[in-house]
py3Dmol code that shows the C-alpha trace and the ligand (Angstrom):
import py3Dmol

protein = """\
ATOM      1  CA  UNK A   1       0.000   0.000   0.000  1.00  0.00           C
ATOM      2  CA  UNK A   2       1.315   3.429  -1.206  1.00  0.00           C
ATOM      3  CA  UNK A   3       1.367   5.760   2.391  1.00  0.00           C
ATOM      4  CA  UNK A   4       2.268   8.660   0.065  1.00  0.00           C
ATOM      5  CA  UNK A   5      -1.312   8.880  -1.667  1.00  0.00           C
ATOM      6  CA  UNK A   6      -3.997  10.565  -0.762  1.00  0.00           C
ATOM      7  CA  UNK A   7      -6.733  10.496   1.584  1.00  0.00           C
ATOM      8  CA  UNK A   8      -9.788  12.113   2.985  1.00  0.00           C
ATOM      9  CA  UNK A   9      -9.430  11.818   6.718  1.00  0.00           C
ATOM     10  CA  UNK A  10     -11.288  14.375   9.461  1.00  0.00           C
ATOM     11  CA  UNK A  11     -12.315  16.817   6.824  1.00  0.00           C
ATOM     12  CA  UNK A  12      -8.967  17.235   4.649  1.00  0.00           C
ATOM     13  CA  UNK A  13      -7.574  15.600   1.961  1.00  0.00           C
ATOM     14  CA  UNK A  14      -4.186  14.634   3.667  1.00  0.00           C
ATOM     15  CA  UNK A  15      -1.469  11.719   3.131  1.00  0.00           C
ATOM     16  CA  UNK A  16      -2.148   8.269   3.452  1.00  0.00           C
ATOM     17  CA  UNK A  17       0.331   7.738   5.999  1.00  0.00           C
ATOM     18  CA  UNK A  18      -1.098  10.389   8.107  1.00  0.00           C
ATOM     19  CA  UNK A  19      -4.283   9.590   8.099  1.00  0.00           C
ATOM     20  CA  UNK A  20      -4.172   7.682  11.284  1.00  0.00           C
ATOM     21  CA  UNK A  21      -6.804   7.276  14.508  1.00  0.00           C
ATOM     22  CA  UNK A  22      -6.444   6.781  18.297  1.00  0.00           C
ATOM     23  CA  UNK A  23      -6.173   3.170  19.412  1.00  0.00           C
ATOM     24  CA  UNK A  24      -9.792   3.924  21.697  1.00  0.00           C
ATOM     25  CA  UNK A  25     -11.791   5.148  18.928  1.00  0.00           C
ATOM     26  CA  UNK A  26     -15.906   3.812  19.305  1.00  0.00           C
ATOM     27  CA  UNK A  27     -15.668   2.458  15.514  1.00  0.00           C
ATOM     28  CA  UNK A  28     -12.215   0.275  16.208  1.00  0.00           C
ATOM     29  CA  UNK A  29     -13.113  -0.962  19.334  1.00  0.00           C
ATOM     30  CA  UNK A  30     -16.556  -2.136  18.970  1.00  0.00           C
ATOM     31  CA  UNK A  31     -16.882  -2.359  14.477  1.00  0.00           C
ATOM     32  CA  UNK A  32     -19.164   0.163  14.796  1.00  0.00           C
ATOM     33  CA  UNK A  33     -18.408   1.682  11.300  1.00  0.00           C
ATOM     34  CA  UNK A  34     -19.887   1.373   7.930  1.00  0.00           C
ATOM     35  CA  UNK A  35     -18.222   1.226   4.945  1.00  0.00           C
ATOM     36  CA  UNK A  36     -18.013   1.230   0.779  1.00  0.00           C
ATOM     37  CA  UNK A  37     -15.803  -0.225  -1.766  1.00  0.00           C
ATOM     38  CA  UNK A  38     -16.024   0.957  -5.059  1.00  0.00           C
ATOM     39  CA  UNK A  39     -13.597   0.957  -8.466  1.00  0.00           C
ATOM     40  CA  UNK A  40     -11.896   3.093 -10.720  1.00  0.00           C
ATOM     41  CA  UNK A  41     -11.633   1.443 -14.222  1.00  0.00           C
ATOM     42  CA  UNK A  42      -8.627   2.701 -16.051  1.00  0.00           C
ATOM     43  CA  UNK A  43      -9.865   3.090 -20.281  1.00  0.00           C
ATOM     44  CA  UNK A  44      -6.464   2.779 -21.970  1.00  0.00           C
ATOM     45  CA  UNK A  45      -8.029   3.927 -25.475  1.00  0.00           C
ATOM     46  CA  UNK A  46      -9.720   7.213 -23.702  1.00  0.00           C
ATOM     47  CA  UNK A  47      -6.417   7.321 -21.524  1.00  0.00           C
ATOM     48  CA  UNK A  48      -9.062   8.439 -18.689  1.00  0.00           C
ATOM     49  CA  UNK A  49     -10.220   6.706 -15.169  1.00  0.00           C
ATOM     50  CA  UNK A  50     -13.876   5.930 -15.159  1.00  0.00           C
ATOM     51  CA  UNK A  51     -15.536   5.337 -11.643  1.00  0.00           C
ATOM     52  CA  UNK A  52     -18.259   2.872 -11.255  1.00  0.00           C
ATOM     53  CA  UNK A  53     -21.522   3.816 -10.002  1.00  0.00           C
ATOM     54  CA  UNK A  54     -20.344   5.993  -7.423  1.00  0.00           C
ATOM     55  CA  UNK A  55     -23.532   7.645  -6.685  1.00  0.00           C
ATOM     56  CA  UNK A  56     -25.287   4.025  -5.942  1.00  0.00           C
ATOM     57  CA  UNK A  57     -22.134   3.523  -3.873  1.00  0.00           C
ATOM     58  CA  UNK A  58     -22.253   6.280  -1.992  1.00  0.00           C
ATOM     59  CA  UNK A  59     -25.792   5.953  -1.412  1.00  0.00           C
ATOM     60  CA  UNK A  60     -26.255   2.309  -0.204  1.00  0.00           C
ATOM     61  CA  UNK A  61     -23.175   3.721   2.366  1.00  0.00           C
ATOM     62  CA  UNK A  62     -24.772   6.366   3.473  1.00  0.00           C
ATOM     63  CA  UNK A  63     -28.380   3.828   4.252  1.00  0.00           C
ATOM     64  CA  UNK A  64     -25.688   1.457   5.874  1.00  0.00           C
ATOM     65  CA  UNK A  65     -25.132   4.225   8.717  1.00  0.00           C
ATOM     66  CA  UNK A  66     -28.183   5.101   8.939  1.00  0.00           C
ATOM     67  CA  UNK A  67     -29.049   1.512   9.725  1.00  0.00           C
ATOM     68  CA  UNK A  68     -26.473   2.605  12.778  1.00  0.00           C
ATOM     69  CA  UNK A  69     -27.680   5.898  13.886  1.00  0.00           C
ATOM     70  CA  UNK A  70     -25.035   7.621  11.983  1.00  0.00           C
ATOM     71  CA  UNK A  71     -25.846  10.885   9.836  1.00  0.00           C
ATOM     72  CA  UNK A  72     -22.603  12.632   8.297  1.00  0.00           C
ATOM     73  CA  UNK A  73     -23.411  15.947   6.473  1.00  0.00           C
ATOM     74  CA  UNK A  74     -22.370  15.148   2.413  1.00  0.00           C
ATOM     75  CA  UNK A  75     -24.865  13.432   0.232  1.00  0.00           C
ATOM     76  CA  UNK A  76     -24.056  11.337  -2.561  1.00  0.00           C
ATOM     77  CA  UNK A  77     -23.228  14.129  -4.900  1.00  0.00           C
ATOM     78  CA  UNK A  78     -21.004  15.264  -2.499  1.00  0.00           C
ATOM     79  CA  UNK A  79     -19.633  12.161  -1.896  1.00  0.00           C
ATOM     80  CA  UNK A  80     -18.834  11.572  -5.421  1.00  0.00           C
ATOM     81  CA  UNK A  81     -17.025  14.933  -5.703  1.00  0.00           C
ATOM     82  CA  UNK A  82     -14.453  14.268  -3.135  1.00  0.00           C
ATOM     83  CA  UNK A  83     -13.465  11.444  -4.556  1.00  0.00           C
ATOM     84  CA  UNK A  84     -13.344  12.778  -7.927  1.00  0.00           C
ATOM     85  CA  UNK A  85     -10.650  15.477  -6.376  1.00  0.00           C
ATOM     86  CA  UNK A  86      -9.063  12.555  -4.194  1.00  0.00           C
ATOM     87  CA  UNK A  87      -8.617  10.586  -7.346  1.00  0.00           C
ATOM     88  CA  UNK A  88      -7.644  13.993  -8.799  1.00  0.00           C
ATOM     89  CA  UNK A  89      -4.578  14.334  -6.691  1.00  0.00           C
ATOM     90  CA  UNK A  90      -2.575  11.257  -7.468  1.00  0.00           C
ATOM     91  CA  UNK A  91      -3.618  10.843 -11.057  1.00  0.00           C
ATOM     92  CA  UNK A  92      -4.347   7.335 -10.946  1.00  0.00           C
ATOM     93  CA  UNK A  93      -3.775   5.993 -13.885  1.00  0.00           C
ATOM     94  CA  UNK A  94      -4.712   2.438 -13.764  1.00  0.00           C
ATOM     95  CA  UNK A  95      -7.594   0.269 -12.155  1.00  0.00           C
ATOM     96  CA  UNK A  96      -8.009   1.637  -8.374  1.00  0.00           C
ATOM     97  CA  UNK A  97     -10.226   0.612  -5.124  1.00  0.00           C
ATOM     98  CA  UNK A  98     -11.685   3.045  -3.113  1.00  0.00           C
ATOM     99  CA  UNK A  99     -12.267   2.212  -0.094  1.00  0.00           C
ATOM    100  CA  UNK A 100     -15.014   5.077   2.295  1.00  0.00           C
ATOM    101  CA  UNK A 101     -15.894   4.523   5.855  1.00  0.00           C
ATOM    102  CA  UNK A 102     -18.446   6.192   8.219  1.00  0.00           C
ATOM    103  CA  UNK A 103     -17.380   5.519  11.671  1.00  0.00           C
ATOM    104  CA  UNK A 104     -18.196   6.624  15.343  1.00  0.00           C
ATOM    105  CA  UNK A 105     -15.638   8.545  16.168  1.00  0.00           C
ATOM    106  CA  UNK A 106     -15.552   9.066  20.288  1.00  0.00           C
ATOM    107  CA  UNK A 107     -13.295   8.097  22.156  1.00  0.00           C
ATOM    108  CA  UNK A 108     -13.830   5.462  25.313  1.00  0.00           C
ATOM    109  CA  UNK A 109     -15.528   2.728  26.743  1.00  0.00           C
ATOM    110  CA  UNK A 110     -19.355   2.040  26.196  1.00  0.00           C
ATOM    111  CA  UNK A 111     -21.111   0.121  23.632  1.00  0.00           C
ATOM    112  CA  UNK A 112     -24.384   1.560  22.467  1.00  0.00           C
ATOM    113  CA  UNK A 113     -25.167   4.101  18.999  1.00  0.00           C
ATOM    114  CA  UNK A 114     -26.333   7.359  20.375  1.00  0.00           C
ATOM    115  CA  UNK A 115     -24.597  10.406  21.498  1.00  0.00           C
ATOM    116  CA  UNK A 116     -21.834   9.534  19.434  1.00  0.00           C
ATOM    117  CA  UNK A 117     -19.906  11.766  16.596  1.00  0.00           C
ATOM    118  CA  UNK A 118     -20.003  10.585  12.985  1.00  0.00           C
ATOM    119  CA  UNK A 119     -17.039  10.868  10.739  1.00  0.00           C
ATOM    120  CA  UNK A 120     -16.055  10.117   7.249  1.00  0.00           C
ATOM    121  CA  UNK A 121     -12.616   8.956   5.524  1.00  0.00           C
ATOM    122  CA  UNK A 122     -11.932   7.573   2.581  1.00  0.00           C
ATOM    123  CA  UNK A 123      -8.699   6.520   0.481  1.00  0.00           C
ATOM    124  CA  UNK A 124      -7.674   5.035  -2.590  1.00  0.00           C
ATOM    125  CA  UNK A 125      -5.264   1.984  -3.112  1.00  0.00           C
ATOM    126  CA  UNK A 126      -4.427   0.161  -6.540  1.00  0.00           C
ATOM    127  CA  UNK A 127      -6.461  -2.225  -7.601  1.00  0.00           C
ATOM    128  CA  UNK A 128      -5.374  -6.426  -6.957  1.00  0.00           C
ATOM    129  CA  UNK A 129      -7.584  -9.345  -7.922  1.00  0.00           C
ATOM    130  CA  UNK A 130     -10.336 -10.479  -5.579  1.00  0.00           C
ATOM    131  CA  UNK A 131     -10.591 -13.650  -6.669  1.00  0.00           C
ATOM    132  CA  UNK A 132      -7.521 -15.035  -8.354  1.00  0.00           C
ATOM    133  CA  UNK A 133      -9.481 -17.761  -9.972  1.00  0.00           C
ATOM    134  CA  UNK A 134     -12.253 -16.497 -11.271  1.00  0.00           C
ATOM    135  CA  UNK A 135     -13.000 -18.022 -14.209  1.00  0.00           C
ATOM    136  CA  UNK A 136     -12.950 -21.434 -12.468  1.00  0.00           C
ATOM    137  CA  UNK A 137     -13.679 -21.404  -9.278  1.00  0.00           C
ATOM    138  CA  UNK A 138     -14.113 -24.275  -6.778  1.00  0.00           C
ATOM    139  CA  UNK A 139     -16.065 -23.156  -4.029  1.00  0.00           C
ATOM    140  CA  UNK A 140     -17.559 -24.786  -0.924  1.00  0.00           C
ATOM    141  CA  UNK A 141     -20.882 -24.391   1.229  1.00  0.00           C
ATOM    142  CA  UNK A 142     -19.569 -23.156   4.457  1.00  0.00           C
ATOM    143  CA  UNK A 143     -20.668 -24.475   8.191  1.00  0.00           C
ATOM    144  CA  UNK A 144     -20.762 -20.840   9.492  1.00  0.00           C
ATOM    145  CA  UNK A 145     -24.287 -18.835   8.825  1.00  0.00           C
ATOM    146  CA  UNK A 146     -25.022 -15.828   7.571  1.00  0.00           C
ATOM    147  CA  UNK A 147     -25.173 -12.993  10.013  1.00  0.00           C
ATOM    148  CA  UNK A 148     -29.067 -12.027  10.013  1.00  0.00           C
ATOM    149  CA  UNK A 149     -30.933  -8.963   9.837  1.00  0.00           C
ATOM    150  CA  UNK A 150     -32.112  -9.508  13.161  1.00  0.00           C
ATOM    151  CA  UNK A 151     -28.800  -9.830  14.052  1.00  0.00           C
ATOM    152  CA  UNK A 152     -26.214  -6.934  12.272  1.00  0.00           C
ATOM    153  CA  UNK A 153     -28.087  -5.632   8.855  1.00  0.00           C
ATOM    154  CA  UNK A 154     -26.356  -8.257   6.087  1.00  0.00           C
ATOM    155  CA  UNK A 155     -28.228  -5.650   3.294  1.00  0.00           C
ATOM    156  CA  UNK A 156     -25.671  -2.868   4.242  1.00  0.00           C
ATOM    157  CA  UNK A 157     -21.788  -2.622   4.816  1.00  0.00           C
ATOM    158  CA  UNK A 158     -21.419  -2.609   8.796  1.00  0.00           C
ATOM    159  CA  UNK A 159     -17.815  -3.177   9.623  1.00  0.00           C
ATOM    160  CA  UNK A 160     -18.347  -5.473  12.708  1.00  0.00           C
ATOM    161  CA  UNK A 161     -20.506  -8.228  10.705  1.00  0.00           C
ATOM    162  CA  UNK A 162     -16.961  -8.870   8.420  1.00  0.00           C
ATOM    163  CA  UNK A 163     -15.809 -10.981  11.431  1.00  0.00           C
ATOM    164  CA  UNK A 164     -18.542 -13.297  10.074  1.00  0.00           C
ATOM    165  CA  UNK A 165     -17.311 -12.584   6.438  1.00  0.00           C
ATOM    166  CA  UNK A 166     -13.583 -13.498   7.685  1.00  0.00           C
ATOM    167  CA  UNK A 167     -14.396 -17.399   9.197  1.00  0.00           C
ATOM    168  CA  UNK A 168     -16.427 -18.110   6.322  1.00  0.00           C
ATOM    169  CA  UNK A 169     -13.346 -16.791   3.514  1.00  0.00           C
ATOM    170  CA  UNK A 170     -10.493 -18.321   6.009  1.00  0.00           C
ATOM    171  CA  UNK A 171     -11.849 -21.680   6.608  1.00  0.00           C
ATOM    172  CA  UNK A 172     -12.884 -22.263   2.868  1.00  0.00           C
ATOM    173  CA  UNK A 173      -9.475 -20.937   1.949  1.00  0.00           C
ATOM    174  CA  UNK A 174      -7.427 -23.298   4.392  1.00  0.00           C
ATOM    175  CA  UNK A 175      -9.456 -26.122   2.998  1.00  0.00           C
ATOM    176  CA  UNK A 176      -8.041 -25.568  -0.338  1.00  0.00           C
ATOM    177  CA  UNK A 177     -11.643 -23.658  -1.872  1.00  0.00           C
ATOM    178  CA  UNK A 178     -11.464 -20.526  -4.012  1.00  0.00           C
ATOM    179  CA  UNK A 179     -14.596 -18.950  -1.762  1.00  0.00           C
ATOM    180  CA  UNK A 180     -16.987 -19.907   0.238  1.00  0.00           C
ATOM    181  CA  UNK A 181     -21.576 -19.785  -0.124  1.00  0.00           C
ATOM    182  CA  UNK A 182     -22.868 -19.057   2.979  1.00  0.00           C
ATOM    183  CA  UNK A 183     -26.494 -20.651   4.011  1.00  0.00           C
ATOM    184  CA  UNK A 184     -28.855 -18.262   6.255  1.00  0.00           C
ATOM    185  CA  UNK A 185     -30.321 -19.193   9.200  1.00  0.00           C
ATOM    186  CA  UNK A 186     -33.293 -20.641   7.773  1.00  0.00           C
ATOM    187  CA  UNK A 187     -30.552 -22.862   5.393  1.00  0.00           C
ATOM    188  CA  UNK A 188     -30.994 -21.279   2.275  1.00  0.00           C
ATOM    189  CA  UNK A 189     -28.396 -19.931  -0.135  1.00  0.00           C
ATOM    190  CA  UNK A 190     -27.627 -16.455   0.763  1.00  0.00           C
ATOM    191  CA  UNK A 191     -24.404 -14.937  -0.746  1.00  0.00           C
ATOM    192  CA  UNK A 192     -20.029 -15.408  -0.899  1.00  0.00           C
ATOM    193  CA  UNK A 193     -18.049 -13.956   1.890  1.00  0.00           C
ATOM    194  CA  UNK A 194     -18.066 -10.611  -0.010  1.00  0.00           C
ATOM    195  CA  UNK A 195     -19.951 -11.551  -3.174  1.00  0.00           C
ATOM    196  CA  UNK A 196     -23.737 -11.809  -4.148  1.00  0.00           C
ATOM    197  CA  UNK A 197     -24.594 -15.102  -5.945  1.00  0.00           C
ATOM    198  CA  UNK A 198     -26.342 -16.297  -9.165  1.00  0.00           C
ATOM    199  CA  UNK A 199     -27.459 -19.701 -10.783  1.00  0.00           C
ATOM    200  CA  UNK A 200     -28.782 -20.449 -14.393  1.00  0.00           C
ATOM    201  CA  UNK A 201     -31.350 -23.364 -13.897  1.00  0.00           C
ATOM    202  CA  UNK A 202     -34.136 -24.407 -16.352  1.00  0.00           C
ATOM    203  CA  UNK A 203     -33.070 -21.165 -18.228  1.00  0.00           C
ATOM    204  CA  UNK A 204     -33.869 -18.595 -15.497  1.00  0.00           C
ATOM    205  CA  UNK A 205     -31.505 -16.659 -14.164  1.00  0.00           C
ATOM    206  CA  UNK A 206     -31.982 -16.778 -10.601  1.00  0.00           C
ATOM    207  CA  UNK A 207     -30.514 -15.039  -7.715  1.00  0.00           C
ATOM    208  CA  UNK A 208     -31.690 -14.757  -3.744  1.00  0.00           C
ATOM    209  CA  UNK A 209     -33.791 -12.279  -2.895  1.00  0.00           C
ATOM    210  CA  UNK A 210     -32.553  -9.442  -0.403  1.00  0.00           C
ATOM    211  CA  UNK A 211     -34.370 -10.295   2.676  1.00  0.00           C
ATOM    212  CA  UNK A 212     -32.339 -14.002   2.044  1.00  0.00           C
ATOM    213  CA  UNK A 213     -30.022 -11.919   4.325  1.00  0.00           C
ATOM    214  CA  UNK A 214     -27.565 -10.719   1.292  1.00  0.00           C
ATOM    215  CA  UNK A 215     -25.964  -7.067   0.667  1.00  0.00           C
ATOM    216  CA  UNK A 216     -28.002  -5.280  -1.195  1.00  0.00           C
ATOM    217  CA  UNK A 217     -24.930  -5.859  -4.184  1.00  0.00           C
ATOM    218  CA  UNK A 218     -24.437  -2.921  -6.494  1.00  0.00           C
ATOM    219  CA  UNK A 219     -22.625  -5.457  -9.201  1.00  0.00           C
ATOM    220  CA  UNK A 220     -25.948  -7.560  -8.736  1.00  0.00           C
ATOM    221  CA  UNK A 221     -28.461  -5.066  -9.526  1.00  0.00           C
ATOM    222  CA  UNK A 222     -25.675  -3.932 -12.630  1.00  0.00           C
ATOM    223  CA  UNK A 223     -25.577  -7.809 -14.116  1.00  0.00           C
ATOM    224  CA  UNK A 224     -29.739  -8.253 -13.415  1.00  0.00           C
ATOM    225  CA  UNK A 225     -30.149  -4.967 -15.485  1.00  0.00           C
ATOM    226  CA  UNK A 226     -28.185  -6.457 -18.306  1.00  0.00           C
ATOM    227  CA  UNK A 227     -28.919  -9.678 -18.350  1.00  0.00           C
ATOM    228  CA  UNK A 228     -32.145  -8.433 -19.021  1.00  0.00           C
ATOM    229  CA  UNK A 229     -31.424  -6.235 -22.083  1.00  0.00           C
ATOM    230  CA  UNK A 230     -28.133  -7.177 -23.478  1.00  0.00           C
ATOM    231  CA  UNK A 231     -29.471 -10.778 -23.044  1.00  0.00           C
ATOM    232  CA  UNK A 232     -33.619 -11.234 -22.991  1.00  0.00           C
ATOM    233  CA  UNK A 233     -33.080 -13.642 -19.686  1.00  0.00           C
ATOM    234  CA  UNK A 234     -35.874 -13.871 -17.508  1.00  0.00           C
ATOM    235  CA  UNK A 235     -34.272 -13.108 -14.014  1.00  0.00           C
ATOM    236  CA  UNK A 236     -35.826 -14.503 -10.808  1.00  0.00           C
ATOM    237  CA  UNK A 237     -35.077 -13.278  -7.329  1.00  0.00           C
ATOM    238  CA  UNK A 238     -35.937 -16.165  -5.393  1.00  0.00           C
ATOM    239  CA  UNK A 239     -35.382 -18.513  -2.283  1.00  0.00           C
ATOM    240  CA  UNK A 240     -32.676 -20.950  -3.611  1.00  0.00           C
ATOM    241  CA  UNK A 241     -31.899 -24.307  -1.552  1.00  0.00           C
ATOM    242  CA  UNK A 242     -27.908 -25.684  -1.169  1.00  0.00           C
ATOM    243  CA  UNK A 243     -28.875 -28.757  -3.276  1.00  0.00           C
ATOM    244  CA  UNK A 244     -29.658 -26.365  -6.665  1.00  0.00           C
ATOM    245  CA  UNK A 245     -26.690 -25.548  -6.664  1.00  0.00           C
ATOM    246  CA  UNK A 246     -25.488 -29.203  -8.013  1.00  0.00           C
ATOM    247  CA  UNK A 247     -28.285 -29.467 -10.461  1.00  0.00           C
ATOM    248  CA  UNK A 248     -27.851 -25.899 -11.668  1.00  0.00           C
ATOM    249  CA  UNK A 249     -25.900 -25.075 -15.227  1.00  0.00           C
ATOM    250  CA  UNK A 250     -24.439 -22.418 -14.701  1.00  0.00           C
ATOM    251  CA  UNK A 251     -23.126 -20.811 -10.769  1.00  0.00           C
ATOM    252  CA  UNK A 252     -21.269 -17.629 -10.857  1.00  0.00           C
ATOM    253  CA  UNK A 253     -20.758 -14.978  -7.770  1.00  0.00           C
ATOM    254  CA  UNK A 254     -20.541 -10.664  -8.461  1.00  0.00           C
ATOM    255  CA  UNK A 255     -18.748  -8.313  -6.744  1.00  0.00           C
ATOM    256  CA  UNK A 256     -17.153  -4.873  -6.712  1.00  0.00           C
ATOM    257  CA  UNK A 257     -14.010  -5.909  -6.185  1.00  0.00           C
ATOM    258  CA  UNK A 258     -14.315  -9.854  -7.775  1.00  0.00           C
ATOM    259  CA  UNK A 259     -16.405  -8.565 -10.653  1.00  0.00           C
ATOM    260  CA  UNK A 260     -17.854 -11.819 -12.150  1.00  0.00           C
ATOM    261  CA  UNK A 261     -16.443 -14.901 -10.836  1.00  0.00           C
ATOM    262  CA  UNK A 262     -17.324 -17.789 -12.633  1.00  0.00           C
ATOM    263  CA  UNK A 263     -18.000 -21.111 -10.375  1.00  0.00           C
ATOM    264  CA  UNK A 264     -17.034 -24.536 -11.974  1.00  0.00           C
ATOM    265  CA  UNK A 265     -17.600 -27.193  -9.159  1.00  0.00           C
ATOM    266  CA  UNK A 266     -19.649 -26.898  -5.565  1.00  0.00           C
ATOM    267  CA  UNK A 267     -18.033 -29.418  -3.184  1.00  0.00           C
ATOM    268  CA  UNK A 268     -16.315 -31.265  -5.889  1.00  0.00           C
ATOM    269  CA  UNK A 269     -18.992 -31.823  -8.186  1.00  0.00           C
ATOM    270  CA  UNK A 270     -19.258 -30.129 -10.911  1.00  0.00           C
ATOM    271  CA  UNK A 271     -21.954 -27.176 -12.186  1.00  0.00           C
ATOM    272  CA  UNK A 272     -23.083 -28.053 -15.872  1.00  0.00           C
ATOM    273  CA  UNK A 273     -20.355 -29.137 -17.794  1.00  0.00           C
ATOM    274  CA  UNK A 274     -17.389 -28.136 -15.090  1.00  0.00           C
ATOM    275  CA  UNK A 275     -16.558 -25.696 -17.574  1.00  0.00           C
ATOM    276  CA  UNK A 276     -17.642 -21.806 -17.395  1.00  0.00           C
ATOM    277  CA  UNK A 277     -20.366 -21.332 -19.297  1.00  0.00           C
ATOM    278  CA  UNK A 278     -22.392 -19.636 -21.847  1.00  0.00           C
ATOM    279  CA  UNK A 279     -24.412 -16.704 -19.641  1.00  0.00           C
ATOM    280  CA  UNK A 280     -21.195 -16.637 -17.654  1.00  0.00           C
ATOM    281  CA  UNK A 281     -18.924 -15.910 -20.441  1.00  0.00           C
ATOM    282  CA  UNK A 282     -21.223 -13.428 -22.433  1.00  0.00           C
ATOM    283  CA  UNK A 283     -21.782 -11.554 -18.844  1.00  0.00           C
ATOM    284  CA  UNK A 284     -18.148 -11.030 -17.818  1.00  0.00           C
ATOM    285  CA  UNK A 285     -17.416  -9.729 -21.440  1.00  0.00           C
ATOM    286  CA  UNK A 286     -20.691  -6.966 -21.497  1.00  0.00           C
ATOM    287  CA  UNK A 287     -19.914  -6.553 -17.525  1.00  0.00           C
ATOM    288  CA  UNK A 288     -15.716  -5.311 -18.374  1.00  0.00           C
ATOM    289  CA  UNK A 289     -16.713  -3.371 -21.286  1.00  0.00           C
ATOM    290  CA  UNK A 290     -19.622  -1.646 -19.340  1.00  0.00           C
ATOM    291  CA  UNK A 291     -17.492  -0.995 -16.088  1.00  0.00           C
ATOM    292  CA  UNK A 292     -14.493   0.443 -18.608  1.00  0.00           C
ATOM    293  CA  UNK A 293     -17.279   2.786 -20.389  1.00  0.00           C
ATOM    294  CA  UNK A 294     -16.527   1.033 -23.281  1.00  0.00           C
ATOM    295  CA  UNK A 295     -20.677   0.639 -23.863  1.00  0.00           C
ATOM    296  CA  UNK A 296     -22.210   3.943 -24.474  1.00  0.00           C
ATOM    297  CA  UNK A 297     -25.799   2.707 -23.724  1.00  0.00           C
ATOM    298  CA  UNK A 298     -24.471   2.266 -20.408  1.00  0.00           C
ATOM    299  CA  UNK A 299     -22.662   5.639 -20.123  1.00  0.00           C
ATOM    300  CA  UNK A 300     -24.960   7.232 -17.189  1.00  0.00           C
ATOM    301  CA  UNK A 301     -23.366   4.369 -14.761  1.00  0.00           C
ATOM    302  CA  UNK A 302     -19.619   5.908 -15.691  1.00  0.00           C
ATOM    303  CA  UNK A 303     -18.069   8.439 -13.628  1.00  0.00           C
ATOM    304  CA  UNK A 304     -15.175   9.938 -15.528  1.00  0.00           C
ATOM    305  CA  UNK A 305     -12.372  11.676 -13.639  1.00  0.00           C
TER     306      UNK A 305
END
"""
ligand_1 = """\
16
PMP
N -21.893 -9.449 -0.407
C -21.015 -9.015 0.513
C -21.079 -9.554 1.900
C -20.030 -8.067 0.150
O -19.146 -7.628 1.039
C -19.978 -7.600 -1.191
C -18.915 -6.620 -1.609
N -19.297 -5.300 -1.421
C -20.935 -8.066 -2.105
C -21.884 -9.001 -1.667
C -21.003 -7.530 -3.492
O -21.564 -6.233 -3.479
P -21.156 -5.143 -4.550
O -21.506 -5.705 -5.868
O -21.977 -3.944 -4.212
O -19.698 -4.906 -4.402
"""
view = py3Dmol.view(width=600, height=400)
view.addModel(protein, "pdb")
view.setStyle({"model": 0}, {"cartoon": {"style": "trace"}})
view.addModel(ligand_1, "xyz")
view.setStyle({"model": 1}, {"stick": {}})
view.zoomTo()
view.show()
């Protein structure tokens, strides 16, 4: 991580390295924070950075502190402006992740929401590869559950419920998987460790609804959108049970940062053919070119810097 970039930390756009907070701060000590991750998509032919919905970003963060009592003063619009001048600043030129939190800033002992100050940072790294093998993946069901909205809200970003994020990614790593699907409580499919989740079965293209305890995914609602008009699919949001998942064709997971991950095999069997395919294939292609504004009917979802 570059210490000499920028970021936005306690109102000004400082260094990196500086940007530091006390060791007692509410947020660190309890994961009482929300937070974003959203990309910059570097267009080689324009020779310009493009961000990626940043307005739908910026929103859903702002609904995941509000979910936690938290109210910061910048809207989305604003939002999207100091990052423009925060990407500004270093001149990124190449694919970035940005990376805003909201976060209760007091400092001391006692766990609760209220009467607590709100503040905002955000900064910019390079961007690495989620999921290194994403176009196929072998992925497990994990034995942990997905946090529920009873619990911590799984529809927003809250900071504290990425413990449950962290067992799920760790033990399915350790046991040799690419990622992990996470049931809820009532057993169903719900999402990846930090991806939403899709299935082609009996030519549907079907995906848990939110209150299946998922994030509300921005790259999901982007891939539903066009899989509807780049490619006439009728999508489904639906209950999905573990056991679809081996009779499915077709499994891939979405994500800012892992984009379109195509699945291959669930617990070492394989989905379809074992191969990626078809819907997989022609989404990842529209998906890059749409994220790179490369597809001008998509233009209004491309932020240029
Ligand atoms: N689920 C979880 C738990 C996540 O952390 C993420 C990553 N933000 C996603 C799904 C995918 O959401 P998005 O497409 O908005 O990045």
């Amino acid at each position: 991580m570059d210490l000499t970039k920028h970021a936005f930390f306690e109102g000004k756009i400082i260094p990196l390295g500086e940007a530091n907070i006390n060791i007692a701060t509410h947020g660190f000590l309890y994961g009482t924070a929300v937070f974003g991750g959203v990309r910059g998509y570097w267009n080689e032919e324009k020779k310009r950075l493009f961000v990626f919905r940043p307005y739908d970003h910026f929103y859903r963060l702002i609904n995941s502190g509000r979910m936690l009592a938290m109210n910061i003063p910048q809207d989305e619009n604003a939002l999207t402006q100091l990052l423009l001048d925060l990407l500004r600043i270093d001149g990124w030129q190449q694919d970035v992740y940005i990376r805003p939190t909201i976060y209760k800033a007091d400092l001391g002992i006692g766990v609760r929401l209220h009467n607590l100050k709100d503040e905002l940072n955000m900064f910019v790294i390079a961007y690495e590869p989620y999921v290194k093998n994403d176009a196929n993946a072998h992925v497990t069901v994990s034995s942990w559950r997905r946090i529920d909205d009873n619990v911590i809200p799984a529809r927003g970003k809250v900071a504290g419920a990425y413990a449950n994020s962290a067992l799920i990614k760790t033990d399915a790593n350790r046991a040799g998987f690419d990622e992990a699907i996470v049931l809820d409580n009532n057993g169903h499919v719900s999402e990846g460790s930090a991806m939403n989740i899709f299935m082609m079965r009996n030519g549907q293209l079907v995906t848990p609804p939110i209150t299946d305890n998922i994030l509300e995914g921005i790259t999901r609602r982007s891939i539903m959108e066009i899989a509807r008009r780049e490619l006439n699919l009728e999508v489904v949001e639906r209950t999905i049970d573990r056991t679809e998942l081996f009779l499915a064709d077709e499994v891939f997971m979405t994500g800012t940062a892992a984009q379109v991950v195509a699945v291959t095999r669930v617990d070492y069997r394989n989905v379809g053919g074992g191969e990626m395919g078809e819907v997989t294939s022609k989404l990842r292609t529209l998906f890059d070119d749409i994220v790179r504004a490369k597809n001008p009917a998509y233009s209004d979802w491309n932020v240029g810097v």
